[in-house]
Biopython code that builds the backbone (N, CA, C, O; Angstrom):
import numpy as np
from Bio.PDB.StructureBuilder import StructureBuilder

atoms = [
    (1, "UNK", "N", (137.737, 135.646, 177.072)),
    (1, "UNK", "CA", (137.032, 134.861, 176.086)),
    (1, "UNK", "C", (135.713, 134.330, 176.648)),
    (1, "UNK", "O", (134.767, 134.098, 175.895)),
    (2, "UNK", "N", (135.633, 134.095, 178.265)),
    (2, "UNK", "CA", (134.389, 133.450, 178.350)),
    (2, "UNK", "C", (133.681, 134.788, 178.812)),
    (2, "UNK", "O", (133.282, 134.642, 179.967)),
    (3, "UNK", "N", (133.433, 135.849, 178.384)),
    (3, "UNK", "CA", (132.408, 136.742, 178.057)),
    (3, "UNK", "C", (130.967, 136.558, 177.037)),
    (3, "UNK", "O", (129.807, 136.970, 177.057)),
    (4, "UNK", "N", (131.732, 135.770, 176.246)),
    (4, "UNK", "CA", (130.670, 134.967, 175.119)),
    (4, "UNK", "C", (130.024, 133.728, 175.874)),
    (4, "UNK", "O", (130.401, 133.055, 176.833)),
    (5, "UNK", "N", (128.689, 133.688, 174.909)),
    (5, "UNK", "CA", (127.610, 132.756, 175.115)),
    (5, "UNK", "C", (128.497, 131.519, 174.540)),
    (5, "UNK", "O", (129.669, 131.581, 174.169)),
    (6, "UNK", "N", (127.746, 130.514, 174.557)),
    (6, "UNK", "CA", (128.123, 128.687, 174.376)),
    (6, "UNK", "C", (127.801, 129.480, 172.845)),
    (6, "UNK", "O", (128.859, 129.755, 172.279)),
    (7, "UNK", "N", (126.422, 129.947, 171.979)),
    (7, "UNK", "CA", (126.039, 130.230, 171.362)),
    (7, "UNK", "C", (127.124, 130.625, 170.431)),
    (7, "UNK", "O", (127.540, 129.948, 169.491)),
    (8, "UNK", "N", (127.624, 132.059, 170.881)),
    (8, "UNK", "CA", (128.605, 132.788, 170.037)),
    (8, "UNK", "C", (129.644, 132.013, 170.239)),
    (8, "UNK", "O", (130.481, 131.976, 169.338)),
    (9, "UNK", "N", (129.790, 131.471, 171.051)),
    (9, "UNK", "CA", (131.349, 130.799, 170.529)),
    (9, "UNK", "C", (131.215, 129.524, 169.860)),
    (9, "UNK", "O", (132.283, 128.914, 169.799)),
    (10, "UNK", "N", (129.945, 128.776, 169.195)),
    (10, "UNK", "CA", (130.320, 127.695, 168.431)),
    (10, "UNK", "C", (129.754, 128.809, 167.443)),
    (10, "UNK", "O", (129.379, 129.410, 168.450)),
    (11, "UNK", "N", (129.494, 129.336, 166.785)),
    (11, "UNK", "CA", (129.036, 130.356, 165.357)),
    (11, "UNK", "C", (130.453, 130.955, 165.357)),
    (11, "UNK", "O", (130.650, 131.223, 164.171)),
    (12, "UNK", "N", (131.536, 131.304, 166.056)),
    (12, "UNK", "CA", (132.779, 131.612, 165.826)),
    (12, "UNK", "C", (133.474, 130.203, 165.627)),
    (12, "UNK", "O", (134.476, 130.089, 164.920)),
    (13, "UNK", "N", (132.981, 129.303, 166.185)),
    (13, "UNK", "CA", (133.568, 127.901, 165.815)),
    (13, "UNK", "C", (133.469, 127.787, 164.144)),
    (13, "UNK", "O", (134.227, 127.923, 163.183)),
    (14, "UNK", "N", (132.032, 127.445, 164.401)),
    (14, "UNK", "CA", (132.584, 127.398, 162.982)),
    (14, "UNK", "C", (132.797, 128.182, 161.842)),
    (14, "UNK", "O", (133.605, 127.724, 161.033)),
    (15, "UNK", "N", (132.151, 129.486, 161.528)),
    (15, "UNK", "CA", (132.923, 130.284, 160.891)),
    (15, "UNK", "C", (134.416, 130.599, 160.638)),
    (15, "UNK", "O", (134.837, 131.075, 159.584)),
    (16, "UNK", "N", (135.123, 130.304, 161.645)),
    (16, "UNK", "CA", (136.592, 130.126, 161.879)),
    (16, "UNK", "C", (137.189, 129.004, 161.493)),
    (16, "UNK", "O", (138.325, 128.868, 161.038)),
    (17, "UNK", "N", (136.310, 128.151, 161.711)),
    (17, "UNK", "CA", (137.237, 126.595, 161.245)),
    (17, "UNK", "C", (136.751, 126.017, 159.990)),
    (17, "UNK", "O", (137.386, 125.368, 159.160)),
    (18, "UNK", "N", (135.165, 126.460, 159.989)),
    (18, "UNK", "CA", (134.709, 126.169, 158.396)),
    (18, "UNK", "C", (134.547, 126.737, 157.215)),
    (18, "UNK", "O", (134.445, 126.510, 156.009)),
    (19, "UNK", "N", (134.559, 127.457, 157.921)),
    (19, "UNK", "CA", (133.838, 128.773, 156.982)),
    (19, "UNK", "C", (132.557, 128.561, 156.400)),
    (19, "UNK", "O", (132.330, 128.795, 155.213)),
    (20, "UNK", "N", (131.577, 128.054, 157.333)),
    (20, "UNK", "CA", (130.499, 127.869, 157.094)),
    (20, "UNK", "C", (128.866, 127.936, 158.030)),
    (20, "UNK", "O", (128.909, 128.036, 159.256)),
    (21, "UNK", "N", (128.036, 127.895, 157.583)),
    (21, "UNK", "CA", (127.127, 127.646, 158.253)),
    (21, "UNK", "C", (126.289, 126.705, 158.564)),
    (21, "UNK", "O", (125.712, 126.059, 157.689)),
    (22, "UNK", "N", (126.109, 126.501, 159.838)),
    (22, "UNK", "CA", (125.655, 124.830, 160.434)),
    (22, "UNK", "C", (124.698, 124.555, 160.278)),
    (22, "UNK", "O", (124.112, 125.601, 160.553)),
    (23, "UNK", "N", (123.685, 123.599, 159.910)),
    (23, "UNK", "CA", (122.022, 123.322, 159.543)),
    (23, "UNK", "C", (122.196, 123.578, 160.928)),
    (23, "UNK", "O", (123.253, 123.776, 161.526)),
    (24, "UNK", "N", (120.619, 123.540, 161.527)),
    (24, "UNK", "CA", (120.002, 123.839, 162.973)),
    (24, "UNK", "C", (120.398, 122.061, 163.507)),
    (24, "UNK", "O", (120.694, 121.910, 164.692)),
    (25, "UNK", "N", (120.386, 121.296, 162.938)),
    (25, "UNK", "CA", (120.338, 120.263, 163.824)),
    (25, "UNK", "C", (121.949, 119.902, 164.328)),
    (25, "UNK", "O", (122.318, 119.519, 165.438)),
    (26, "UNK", "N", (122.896, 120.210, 162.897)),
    (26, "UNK", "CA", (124.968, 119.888, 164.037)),
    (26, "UNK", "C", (124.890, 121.021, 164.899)),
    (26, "UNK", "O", (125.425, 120.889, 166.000)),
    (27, "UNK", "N", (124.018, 122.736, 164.482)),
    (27, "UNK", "CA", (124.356, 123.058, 165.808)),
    (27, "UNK", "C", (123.661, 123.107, 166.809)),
    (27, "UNK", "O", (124.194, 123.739, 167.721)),
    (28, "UNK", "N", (122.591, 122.663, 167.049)),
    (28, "UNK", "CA", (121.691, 122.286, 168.394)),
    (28, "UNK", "C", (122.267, 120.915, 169.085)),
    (28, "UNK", "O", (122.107, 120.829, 170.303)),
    (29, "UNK", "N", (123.031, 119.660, 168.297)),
    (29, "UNK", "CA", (124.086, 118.942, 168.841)),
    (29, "UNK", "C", (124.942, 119.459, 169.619)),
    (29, "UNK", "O", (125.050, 119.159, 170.808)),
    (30, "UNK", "N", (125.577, 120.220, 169.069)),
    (30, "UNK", "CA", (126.847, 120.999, 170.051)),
    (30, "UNK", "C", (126.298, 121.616, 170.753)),
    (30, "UNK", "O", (126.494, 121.296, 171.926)),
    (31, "UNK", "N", (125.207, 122.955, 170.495)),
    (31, "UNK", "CA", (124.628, 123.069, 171.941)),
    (31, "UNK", "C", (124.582, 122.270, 173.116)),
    (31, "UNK", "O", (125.138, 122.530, 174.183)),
    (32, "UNK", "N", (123.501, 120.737, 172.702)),
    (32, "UNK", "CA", (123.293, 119.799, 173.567)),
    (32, "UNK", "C", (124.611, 119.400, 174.669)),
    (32, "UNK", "O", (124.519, 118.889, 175.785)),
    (33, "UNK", "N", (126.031, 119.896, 173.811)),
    (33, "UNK", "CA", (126.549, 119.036, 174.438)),
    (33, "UNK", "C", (127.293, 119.925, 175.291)),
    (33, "UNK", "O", (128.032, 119.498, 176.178)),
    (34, "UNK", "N", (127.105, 121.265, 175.029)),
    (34, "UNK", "CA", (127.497, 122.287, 175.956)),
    (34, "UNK", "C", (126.902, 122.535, 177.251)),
    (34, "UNK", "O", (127.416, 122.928, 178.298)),
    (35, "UNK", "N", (125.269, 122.107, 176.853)),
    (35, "UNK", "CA", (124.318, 122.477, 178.030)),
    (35, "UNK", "C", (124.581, 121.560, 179.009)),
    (35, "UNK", "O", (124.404, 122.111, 180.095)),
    (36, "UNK", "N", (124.972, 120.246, 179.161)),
    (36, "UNK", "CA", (125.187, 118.931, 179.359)),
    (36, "UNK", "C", (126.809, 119.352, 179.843)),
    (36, "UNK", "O", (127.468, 118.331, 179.646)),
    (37, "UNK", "N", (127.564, 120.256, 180.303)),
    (37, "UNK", "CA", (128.211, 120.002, 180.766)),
    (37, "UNK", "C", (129.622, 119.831, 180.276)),
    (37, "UNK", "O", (130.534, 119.739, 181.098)),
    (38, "UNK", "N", (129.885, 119.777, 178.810)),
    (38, "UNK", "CA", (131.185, 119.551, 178.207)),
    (38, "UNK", "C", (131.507, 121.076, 178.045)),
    (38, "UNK", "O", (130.697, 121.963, 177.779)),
    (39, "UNK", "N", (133.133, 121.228, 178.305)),
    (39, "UNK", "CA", (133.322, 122.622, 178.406)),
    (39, "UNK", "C", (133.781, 123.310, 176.616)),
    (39, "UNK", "O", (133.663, 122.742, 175.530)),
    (40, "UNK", "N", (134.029, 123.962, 176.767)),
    (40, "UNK", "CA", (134.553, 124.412, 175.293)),
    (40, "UNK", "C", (135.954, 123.920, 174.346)),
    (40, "UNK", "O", (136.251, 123.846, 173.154)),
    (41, "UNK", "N", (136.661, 123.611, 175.829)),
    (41, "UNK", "CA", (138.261, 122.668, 174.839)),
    (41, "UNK", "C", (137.521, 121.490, 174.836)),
    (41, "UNK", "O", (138.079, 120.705, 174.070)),
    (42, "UNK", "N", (136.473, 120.971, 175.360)),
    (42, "UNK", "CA", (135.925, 119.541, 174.878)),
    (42, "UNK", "C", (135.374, 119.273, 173.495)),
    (42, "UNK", "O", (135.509, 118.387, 172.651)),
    (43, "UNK", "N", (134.500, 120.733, 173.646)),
    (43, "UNK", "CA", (134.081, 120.715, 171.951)),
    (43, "UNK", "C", (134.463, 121.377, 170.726)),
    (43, "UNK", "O", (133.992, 121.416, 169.589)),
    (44, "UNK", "N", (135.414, 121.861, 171.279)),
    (44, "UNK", "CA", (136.918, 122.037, 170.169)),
    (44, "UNK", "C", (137.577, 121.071, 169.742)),
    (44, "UNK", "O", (137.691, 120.880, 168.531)),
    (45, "UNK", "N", (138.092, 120.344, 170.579)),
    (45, "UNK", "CA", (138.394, 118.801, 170.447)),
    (45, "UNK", "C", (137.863, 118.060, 169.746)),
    (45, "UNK", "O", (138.401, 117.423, 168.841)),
    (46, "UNK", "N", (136.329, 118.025, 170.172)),
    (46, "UNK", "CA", (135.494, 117.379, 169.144)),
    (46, "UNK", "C", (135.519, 117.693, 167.780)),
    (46, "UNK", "O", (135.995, 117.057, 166.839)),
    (47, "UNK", "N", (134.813, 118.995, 167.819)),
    (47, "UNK", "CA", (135.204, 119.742, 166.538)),
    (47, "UNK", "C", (136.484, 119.157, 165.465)),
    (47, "UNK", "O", (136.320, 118.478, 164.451)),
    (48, "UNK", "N", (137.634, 119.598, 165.977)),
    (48, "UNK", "CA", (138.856, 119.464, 164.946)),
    (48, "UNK", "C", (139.099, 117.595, 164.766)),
    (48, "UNK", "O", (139.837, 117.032, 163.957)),
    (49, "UNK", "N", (138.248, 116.993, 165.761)),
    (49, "UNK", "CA", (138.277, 115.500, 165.241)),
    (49, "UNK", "C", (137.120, 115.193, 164.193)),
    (49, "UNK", "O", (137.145, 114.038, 163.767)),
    (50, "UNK", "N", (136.213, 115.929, 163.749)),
    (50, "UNK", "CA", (134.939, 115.430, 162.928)),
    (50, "UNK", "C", (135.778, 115.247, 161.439)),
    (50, "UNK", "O", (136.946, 115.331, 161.059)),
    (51, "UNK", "N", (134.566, 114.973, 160.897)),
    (51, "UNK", "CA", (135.381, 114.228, 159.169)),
    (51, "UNK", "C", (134.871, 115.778, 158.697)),
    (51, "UNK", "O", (135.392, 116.067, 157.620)),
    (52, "UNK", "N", (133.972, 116.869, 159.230)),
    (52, "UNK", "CA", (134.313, 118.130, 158.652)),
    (52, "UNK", "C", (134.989, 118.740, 158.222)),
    (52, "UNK", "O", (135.133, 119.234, 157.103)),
    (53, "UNK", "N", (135.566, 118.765, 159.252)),
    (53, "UNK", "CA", (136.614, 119.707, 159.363)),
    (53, "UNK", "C", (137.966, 119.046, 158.866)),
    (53, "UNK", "O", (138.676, 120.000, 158.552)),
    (54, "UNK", "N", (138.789, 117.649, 158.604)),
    (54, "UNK", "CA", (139.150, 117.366, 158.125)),
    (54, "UNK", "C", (139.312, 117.412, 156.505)),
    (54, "UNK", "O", (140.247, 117.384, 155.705)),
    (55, "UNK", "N", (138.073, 117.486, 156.464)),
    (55, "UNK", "CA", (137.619, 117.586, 154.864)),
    (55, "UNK", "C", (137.775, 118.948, 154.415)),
    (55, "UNK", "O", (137.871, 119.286, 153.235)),
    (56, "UNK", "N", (137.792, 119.636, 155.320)),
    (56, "UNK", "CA", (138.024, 121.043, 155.325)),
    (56, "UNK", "C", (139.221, 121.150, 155.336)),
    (56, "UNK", "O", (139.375, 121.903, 154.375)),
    (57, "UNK", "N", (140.053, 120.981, 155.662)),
    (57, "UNK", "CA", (141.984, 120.779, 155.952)),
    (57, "UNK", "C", (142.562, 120.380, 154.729)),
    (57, "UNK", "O", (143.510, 120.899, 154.138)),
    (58, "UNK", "N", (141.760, 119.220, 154.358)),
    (58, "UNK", "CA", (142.408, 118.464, 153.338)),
    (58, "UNK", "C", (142.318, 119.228, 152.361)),
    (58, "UNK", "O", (143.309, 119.223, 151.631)),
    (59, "UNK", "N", (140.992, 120.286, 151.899)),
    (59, "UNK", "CA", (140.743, 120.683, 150.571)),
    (59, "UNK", "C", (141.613, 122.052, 150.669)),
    (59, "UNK", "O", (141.968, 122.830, 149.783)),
    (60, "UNK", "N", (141.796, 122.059, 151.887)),
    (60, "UNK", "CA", (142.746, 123.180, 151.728)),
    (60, "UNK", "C", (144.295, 122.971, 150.954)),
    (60, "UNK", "O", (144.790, 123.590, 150.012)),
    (61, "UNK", "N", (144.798, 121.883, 151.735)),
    (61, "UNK", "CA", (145.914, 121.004, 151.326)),
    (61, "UNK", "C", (146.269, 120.713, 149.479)),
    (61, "UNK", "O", (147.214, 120.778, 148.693)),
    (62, "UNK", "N", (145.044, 120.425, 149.498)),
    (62, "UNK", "CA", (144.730, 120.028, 148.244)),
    (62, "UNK", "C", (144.717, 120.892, 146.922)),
    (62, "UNK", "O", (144.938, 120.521, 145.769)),
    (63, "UNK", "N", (144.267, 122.656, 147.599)),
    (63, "UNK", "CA", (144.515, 123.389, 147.133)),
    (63, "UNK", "C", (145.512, 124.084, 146.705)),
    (63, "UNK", "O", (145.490, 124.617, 145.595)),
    (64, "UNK", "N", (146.915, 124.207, 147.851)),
    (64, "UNK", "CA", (148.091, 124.366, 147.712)),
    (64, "UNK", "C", (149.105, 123.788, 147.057)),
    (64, "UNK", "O", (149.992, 124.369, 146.432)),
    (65, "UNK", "N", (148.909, 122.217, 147.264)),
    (65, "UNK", "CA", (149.169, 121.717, 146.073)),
    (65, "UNK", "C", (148.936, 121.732, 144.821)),
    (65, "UNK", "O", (149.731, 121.828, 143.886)),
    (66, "UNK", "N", (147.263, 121.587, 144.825)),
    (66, "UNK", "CA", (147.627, 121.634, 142.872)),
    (66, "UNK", "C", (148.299, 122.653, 142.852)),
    (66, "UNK", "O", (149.309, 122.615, 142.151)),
    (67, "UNK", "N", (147.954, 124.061, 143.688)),
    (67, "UNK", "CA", (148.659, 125.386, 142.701)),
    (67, "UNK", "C", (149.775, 125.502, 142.585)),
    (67, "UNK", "O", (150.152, 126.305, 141.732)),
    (68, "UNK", "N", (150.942, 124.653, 143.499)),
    (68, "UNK", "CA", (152.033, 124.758, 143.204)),
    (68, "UNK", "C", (152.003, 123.928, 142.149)),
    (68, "UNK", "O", (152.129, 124.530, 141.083)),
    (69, "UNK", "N", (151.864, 122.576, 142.046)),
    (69, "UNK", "CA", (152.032, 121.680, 140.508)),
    (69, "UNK", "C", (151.859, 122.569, 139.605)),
    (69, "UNK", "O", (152.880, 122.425, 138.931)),
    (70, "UNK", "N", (151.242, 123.425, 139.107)),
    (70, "UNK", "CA", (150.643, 124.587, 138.260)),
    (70, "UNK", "C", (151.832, 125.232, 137.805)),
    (70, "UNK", "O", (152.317, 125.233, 136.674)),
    (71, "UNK", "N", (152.362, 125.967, 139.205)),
    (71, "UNK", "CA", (153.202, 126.646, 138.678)),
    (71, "UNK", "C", (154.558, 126.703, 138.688)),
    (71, "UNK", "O", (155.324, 127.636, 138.448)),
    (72, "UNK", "N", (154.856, 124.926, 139.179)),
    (72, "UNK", "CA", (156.057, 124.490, 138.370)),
    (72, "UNK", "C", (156.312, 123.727, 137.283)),
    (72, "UNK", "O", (157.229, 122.906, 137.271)),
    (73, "UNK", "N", (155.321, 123.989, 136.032)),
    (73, "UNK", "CA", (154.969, 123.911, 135.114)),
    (73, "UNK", "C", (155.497, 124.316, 133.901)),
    (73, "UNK", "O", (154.875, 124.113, 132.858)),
]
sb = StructureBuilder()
sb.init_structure("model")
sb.init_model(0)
sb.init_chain("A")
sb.init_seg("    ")
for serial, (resi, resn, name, xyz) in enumerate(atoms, 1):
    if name == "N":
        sb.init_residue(resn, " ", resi, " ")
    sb.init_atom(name, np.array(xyz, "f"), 0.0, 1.0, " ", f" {name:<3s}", serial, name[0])
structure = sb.get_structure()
């Protein structure tokens, strides 16, 4: 796995965990904090603690539910 750049592995970050794409400034943050020394389970860590990605969890959650309410209907 550490064949990849800091680079490619937060653009697999978040594509994988968000399914999205980062303005230049959350991901030049995480850069910052890669260049600086924090390793990658640090900013994974970080990562799965932000209100993002939570928000991301939840709507997932949120999704499964209604559809079951739906279709025990």
């Amino acid at each position: 796995m550490r064949d990849k750049s800091d680079r490619e592995f937060l653009k697999e970050l978040y594509n994988g965990m968000l399914h999205s794409i980062s303005t230049k400034e959350e991901f030049d943050s995480w850069m910052v904090k890669l260049e600086h020394g924090h390793s990658w389970q640090e900013v994974l860590r970080e990562f799965t603690n932000s209100v993002e990605f939570h928000l991301r969890v939840q709507g997932i959650i949120d999704s499964v539910v209604g559809n079951r309410q739906k279709e025990a209907c």
